[in-house]
N, C-alpha and C positions, 0 to 999 in steps of 0.2 A: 909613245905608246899608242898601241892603236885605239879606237875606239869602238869597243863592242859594246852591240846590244845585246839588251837580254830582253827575255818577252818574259812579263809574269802574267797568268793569270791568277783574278780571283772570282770567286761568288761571292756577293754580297747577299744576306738575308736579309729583309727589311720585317717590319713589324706585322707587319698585311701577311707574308707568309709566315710567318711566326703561330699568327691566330687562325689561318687554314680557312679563310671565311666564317669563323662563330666570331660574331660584333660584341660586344660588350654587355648587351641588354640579355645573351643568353647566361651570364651567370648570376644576374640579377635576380632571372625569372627561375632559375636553381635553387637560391638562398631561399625565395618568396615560395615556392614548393615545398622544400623544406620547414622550413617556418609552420606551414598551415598543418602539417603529417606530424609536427611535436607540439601543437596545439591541442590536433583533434585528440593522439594520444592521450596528453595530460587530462582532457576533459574527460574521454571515458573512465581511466584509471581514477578519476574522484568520484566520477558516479555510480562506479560498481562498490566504492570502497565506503559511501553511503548505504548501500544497498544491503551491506554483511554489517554493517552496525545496528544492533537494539534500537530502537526508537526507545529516548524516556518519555513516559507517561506522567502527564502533570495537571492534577488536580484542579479544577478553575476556581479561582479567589473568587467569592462572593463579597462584597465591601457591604456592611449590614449598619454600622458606626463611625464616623469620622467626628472628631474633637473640631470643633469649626473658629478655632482660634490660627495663628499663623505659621504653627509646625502642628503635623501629623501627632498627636501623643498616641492613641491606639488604633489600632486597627481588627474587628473582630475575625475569625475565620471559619467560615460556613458549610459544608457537604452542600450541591446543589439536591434539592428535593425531589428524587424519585419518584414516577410514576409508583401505586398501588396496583397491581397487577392480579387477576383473580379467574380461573376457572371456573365458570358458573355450570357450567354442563358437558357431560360429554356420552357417546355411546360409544359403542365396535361393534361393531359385524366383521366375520369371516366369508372372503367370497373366495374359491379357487383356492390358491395358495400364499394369501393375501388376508393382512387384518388391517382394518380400515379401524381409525377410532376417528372419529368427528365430535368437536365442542365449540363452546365458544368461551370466550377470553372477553371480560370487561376493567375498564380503566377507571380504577373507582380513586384517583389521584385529581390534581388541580393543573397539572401539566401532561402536552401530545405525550403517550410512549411512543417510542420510535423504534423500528427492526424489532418486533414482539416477536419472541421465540418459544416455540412450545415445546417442550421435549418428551419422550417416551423411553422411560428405563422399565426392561421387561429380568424377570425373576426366572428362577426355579432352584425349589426346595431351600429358596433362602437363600440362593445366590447368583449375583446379578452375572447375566448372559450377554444382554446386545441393548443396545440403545440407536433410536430414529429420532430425527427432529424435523421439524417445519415454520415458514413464518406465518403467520396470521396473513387473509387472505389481503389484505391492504398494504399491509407491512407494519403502518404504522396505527394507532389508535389512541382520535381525541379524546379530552379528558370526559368522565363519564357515559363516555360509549361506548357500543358490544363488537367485538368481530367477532369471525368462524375460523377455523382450522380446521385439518383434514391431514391426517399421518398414514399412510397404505405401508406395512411393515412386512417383509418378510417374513411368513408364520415360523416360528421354530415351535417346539415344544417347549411351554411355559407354564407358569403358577398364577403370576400377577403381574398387571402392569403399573406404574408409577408415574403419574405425569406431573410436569413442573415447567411454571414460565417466568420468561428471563426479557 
């Protein structure tokens, strides 16, 4: 028999061309992109989802009694003490198209009021139309002392006005 050659060729791929030049550290730095974009996600999505929930409002305990043996037996429960709150004075004048009422507000309580709000409910023929309000000129006011306020209301036509502080 004779002896023939055969030529084969082949291509071999090795790994190096396999990955085209991206090293190893690029899918690392993929996953860690990703990671920090389902992160930031999740945090927005709890703080918007904060945001559309009620706040509950909850009363502060006042502790007024404790039984001073080695368990709690009662405990009292107290409304905290409200500023007294009192309009001592007030005038209006009309200037232009504009009713100005000015008064003042005194703190006749044993604690600061705080956010003192003055409000203006205006009438006619015995039925309430518009309402303005304002805070005292400090905002807040210690106990047994005066501030001012000042309400500039658009005039409409009216009967009477109604003031009350909160």
């Amino acid at each position: 028999m004779a002896d023939k050659k055969i030529k084969v060729e082949a291509e071999v791929t090795t790994k190096k061309n396999v990955f085209s030049g991206i090293g190893k550290g690029f899918g690392i730095t993929i996953c860690i992109f990703l990671g920090i974009i389902f992160l930031f996600v999740g945090c927005v999505a709890l703080f918007s989802y904060s945001l559309d929930r009620p706040q509950q409002v909850v009363p502060p305990v006042v502790v007024e009694e404790v039984n001073k043996t080695d368990t709690i037996q009662e405990v009292k429960q107290t409304e905290p003490k409200k500023p007294k709150l009192e309009i001592i004075s007030h005038n209006d004048k009309t200037e232009r198209a504009y009713l100005y009422i000015t008064g003042e507000v005194k703190n006749n309580g044993n604690t600061i009021a705080k956010s003192v709000k003055v409000t203006a409910k205006f009438y006619k023929d015995g039925n309430f139309i518009d309402r303005d309000y304002t805070y005292v000129d400090e905002s807040d006011i210690p106990a047994g002392q005066i501030d001012t306020f000042e309400i500039m209301w658009q005039k409409q036509d009216y009967d009477r006005y109604e003031l009350l502080v909160s």
